[in-house]
Every structure is written in structure tokens, then in C-alpha cells.
N, C-alpha and C positions, 0 to 999 in steps of 0.2 A: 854742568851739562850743556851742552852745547847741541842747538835743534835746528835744523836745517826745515822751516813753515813751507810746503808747496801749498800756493792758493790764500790772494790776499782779497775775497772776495767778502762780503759780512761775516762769516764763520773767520775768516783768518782774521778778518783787523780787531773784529771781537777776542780772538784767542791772545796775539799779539799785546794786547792793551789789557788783558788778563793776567798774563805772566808777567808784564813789564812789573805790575806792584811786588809780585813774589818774590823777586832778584835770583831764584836758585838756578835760573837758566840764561843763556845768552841765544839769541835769536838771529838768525841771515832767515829771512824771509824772502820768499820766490814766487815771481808771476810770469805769464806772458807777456803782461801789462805791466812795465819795469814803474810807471807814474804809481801803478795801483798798489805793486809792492813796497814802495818809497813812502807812501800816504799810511799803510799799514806797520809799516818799520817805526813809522814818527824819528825820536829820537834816540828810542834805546835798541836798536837792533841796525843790520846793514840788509842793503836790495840786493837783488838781483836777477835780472832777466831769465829765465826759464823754460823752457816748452817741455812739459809733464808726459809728452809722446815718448820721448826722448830717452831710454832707458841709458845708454852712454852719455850722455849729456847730464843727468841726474845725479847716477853713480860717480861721475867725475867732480861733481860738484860738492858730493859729500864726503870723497876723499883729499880734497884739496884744502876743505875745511876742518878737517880732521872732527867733520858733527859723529854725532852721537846717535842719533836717531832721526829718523825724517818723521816728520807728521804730515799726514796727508791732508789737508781742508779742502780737496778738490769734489767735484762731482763724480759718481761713482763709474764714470766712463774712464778715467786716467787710473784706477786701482791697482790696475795689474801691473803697468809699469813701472811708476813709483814702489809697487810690493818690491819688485823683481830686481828693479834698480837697489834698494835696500838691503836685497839677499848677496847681490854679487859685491856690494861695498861690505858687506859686513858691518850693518847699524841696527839698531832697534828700528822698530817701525810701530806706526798706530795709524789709525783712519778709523775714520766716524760713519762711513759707508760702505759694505762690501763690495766684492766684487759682483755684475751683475748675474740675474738667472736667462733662462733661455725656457721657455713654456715646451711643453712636451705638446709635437707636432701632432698627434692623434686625439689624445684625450687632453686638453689644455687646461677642461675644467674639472678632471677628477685626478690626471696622474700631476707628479711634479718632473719636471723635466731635468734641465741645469740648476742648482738652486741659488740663490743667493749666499756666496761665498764657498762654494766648491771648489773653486778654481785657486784658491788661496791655501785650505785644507789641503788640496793634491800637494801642497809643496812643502807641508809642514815636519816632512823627515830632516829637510834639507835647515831649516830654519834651527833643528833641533840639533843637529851636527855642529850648524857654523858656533851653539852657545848663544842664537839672538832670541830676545821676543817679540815677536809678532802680535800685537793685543788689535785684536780686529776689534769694529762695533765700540769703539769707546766716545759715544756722542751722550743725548741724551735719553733718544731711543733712535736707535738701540744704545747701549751704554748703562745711564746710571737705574734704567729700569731691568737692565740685565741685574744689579748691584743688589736690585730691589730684592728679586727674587731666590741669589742666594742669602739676603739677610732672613728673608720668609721664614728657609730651609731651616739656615742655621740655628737662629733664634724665636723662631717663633711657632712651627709646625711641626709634629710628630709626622703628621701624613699630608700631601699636600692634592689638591681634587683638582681645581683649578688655577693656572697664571693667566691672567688676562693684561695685557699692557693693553692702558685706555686714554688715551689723548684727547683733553678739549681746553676751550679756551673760551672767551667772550671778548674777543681782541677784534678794535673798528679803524677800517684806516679813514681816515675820512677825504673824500676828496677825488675820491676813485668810486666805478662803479664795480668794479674786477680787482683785487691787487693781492696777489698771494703774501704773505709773508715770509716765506722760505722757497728757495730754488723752483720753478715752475717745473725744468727740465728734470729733477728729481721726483716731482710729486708726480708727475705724469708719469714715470716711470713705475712707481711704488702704488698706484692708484689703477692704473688698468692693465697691470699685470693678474694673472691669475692670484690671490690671495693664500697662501698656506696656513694648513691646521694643522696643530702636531697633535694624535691620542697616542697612548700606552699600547692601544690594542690594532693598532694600524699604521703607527710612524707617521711620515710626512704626506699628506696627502691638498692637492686642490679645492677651488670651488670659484665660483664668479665673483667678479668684482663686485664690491658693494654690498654682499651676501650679508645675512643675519645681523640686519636692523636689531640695536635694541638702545633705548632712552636709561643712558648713563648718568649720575648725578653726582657733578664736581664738586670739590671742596672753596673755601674761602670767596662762597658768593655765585659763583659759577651758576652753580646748577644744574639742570641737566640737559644735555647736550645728545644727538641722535647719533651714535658712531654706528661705522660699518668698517669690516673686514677689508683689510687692505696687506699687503706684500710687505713684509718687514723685517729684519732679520733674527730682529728675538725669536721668532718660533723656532728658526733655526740654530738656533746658538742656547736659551735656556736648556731645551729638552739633553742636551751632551753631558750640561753639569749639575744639574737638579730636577729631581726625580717627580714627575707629577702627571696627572693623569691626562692631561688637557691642557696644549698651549695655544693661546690665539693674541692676534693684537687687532684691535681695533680703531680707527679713528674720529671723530667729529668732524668732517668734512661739512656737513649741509645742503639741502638741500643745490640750492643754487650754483655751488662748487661741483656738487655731482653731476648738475645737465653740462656746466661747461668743460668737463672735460669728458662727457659723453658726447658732444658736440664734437668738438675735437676729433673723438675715436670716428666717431661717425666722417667726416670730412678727410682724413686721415692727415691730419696738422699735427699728431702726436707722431708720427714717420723719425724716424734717425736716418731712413735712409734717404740720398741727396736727392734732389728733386731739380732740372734747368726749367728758369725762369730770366729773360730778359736777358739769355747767353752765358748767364748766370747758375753754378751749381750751389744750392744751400738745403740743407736738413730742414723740411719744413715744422719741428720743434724748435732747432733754434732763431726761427720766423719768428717764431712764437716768444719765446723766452726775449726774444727782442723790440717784442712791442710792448710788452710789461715795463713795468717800473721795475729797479734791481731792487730788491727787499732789502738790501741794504742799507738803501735812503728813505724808505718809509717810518725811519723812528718817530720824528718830531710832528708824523701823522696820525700815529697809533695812540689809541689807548683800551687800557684794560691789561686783562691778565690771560694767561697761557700755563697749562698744568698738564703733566706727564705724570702718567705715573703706573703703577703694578697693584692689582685688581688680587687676591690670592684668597681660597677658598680653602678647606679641610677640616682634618681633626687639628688641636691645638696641642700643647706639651702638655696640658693638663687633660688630655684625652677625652675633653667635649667640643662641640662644633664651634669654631670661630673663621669669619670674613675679614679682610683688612685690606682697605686702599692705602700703600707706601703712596707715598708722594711729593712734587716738590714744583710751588709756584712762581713765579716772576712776574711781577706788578710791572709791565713799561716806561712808566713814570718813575720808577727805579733805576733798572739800567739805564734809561736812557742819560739822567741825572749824574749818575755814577760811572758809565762808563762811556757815553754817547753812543750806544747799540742797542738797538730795540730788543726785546723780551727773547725771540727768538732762534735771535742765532747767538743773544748770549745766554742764553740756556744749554743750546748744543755747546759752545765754544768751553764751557767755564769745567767741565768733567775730564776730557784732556789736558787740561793745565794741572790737575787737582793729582791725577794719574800719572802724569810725567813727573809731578812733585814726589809722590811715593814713589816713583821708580828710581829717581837720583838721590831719596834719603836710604832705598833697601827696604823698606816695607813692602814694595812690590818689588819681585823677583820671578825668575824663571826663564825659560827655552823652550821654543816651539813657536805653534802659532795657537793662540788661544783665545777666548770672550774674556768679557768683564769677570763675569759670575765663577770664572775658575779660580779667581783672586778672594783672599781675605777682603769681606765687606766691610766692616767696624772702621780699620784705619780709612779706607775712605770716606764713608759716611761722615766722619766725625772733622777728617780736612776740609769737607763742603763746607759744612757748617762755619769752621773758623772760615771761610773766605766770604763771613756775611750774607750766606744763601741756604738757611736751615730748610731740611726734608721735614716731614713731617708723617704718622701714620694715625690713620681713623679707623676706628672699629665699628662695623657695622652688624649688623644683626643677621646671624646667619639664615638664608634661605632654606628653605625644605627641601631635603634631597630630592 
């Protein structure tokens, strides 16, 4: 298989230094930043300069390599062209972010407007024609908590009440008083965007950011962590393949994370749109994203752990109440050891490697554009594992209806 990486930012050179061990794939990884795709290629892949705008420029480039699929590791402003670019070469495609939403101009906090990855679904007759697939959402959430949730279905739920994807961590950089671990320019996006709920009896619907506080309790030490309602694509992508009465995802942001990017909203620093300063036009987000550290070089700062995972409530097969948090940890003192990528973005990175591997052995098959959760979970769950990164699920004691 031959994969054409856009984007050698910490998710690519994490992805790149991921598949390098597996051999089942050959890698041209692409950047704007021809140094950055060069440092991400190392020695088993080739560069090459890139602008992800660029739909003929993209297409050209994975007909000339005769790739197989592009994988997207970019930020979810370049989705559509890279999608689009992939439709008109006729390659498989995957990205770990959709494409973005657009908040419904009246009601922002109760309707949904554009959603997260509509714009991708509008196209998926054509996807199904050319014979490619499209596996949207293949990170780690969205992605292997998509995974989660059809294993839930499959194997473990007669009936299922609740999916909850619930994210925390107890991960310190030290040295900083501020330092995101993953995209700034992303998490502002997915953090004060309206947040969506899927129910059975109302579809997709709104509500404010940071809506429904409640003190989650992680696995292997963690503990418990305060998440809120945030913008994600699993609500949009579980409810299509697995039947359940309520989807929500949640994060562990914190305190202190929430004023600064309420701060932000308030100042309007979170803007995509360009702003002249000093004769100068620049987006005062990526202002922002520019005075951060890239979370890329935060590894040998970080420690602790970071956990993803699917929250799943119901009846059981055996037709009494059962709760189970799916899940799956990353110690930083590990990757970083093992692959010199901090917790994070080799967490995201190591599920597209895992997926593209099922995709070039035949275990994953198909046409269209589709989630995780439409796919057979087992063979993936089980290639995690052999890649030295076992999931794990806990049972917990079911709550009172």
C-alpha cells in the first residue's frame, strides 16, 4: 500500500514513526513545510512540499505516485479539499477530523445548523460509484471510541440507553503556565462551538458550550475529572450505525482551560476571520496558535496519562442492567520512550495506522464514505493490542434508571 501522509505536524510524524515499524505500507509524506515533512519522513518514507488548498496540486500528486489512499493529519480547515482531491484521483481516503459545522444563525443553542461532516456525506454517492472508501473520523476520538461503541452493540448490549464518549487525563507540562496538548486551533474550534446531543426521540439537536457539568471517574489512577459537553463528531457518526437512545461526548477540559478560551471568545482571538494589524492581514486564532508551544515538542515536558474512552449504559445480553467504560490509556513516559511522541497525538496517530493495516490485509473493506463503527470492531480491537497498546473495559455498577 502505498499512502500519500498530508500534514507532518505531531499527529503525522507520530503516524509516520508508527507505520515505519509495520512495513505493510510505503509512505511520501507532505507538508507546506518541506523541513517538517523531511524530519517526519526520517528515513523510511520520501518529502514533499505540498499546500493542502490545493485540490489539483494534491490530485496530481497522488496520481503521479500512483498512492493508494491519502490520509489526511491536517487541521479540519483543509478536509474538503484533500476529500475532494482524493475523489477526483480515485484513492481511498481517511482523516481523523471532519469536515467543519456552521451553527444555525437563529437558534445556535438549540437547532444544529451545518454539522460536523455533512459536507463530506453530500458526496458519498459519488464515493460509492468511483468503488473508494471514505472512512471519515478515524482518530482516536472520534475513531477508536467510534470502535467502542459498535463493540458495545455488538458484543455486549441487548439494548443500549446511553453512549457517552468521556475524555480525561491527569497529564502536566511543566514549565508552562498555559500549554495545550493537542492543536489549539482545533480545540477552539470543538470547544466553543455549539455542542451536539443525539436522542432517539429528537435526532440532533444543540445546547451551550460547556453545558452539563458532571465529575467522571477515569480509570488507571486518573480519577475523577469534571467534563463538559463539547462539539465532536461521534454524536454524529455513532447514532447512523448503532442504535441507542442518547449520544453525547464529553470532555475534562478544567476549570482554568474553560476561562481561557472563554477569554479568548470574549476578546474575539478565537476569529478565523483575518484581522490588519501593522499593514498586516492574519486570523487572530492563528495569533494565537502562534504563541503556544506546538504540542508537538511538549513530550520530554509532559507526564502522566491521558484516556479516551466510551461510557455505554443498557440492558445487557443477559437481559439485566449493565454500565461499561471501553477504554484505552497512554502513560507519556511510554510513547515518549518508544516512539519520542507524547501521549497525545500518539494516541490519535496509532488508530489510522492500525486501520489502514486492515484495509491493505482485506479485513476492512468497502465503498462509500463511512465511520469507524460501520466496520467490523474484533479485527481491530485485537490489531491495537498486537501494536503493544491493549484497550481495556471496566464494569461498573449500573445507575438507577
Amino acid at each position: 500500500m502505498r499512502i500519500l501522509l498530508v500534514g507532518a505536524g505531531g499527529v503525522g510524524t507520530a503516524f509516520a514513526r508508527i507505520a515505519a515499524r509495520r512495513k505493510f505500507a510505503e509512505l511520501i509524506v507532505a507538508d507546506y513545510d518541506l523541513a517538517r515533512a523531511q524530519h517526519a519522513a526520517g528515513t523510511s518514507g520520501r518529502a514533499v512540499r505540498l499546500d493542502a488548498r490545493d485540490e489539483r496540486q494534491v490530485a496530481a500528486l497522488l496520481a503521479e505516485h500512483s498512492c493508494d489512499v491519502l490520509m489526511n493529519a491536517t487541521d479540519p480547515r483543509f478536509v474538503m479539499p484533500l476529500y475532494r482531491a482524493a475523489l477526483q484521483a480515485g484513492t481511498h481516503y481517511l482523516d481523523m477530523a471532519m469536515s467543519l459545522s456552521r451553527p444555525d444563525q437563529d437558534e445556535p443553542y438549540r437547532k444544529t445548523g451545518v454539522k460536523l461532516g455533512d459536507k463530506q456525506f453530500e458526496l458519498a454517492a459519488q464515493w460509492e460509484n468511483r468503488g473508494k472508501l471514505a472512512l471519515v473520523g478515524i482518530g482516536v476520538e472520534p475513531g477508536l471510541s467510534d470502535i467502542f461503541a459498535r463493540h458495545a452493540a455488538d458484543a455486549m448490549f441487548s439494548d443500549i440507553r446511553d453512549v457517552g464518549v468521556r475524555d480525561g487525563a491527569n497529564l502536566v507540562v511543566a514549565g508552562y503556565d498555559f500549554a495545550p496538548t493537542f492543536s489549539i486551533w482545533t480545540t477552539i474550534e470543538e470547544c466553543l462551538n455549539p455542542p451536539v446531543i443525539w436522542e432517539r426521540d429528537r435526532g440532533w439537536f444543540t445546547t451551550e458550550p460547556f453545558s452539563e457539568p458532571e465529575l467522571f471517574d477515569f480509570p488507571a489512577g486518573i480519577g475523577p475529572v469534571e467534563c463538559v459537553n463539547v462539539e465532536h463528531e461521534e454524536v454524529l457518526l455513532i447514532p447512523r450505525w448503532v442504535q441507542a437512545q442518547r449520544v453525547t461526548f464529553k470532555y475534562g477540559l478544567g476549570a482554568e482551560f474553560i476561562d481561557v478560551l472563554r477569554t479568548l471568545h470574549k476578546l474575539g482571538l478565537d476569529s478565523t476571520e483575518p484581522v490588519t494589524a501593522g499593514g498586516v492581514s492574519v486570523s487572530p486564532r492563528d495569533v494565537v496558535a502562534a504563541c503556544l508551544p506546538d504540542p508537538a515538542t511538549l513530550g520530554d515536558k509532559m507526564s502522566g496519562l491521558t484516556c479516551a474512552g466510551t461510557w455505554v449504559t443498557g440492558t445487557g445480553k443477559d437481559g439485566g442492567p449493565r454500565e461499561v467504560y471501553l477504554h484505552h490509556v497512554v502513560d507519556n513516559a511510554w510513547s515518549m520512550a518508544e516512539y519520542g511522541a507524547q501521549a497525545v497525538v500518539w494516541q490519535t496517530a496509532v488508530n489510522p495506522v492500525v486501520a489502514l493495516e486492515l484495509i491493505d490485509s482485506g479485513a476492512w473493506s468497502g465503498a462509500g464514505v463511512v465511520g469507524p463503527e460501520a466496520l467490523p470492531p474484533q479485527p481491530f480491537l485485537d490489531l491495537l493490542t498486537d501494536y503493544g497498546s491493549p484497550w481495556a473495559c471496566e464494569e461498573r455498577r449500573p445507575a438507577a434508571s
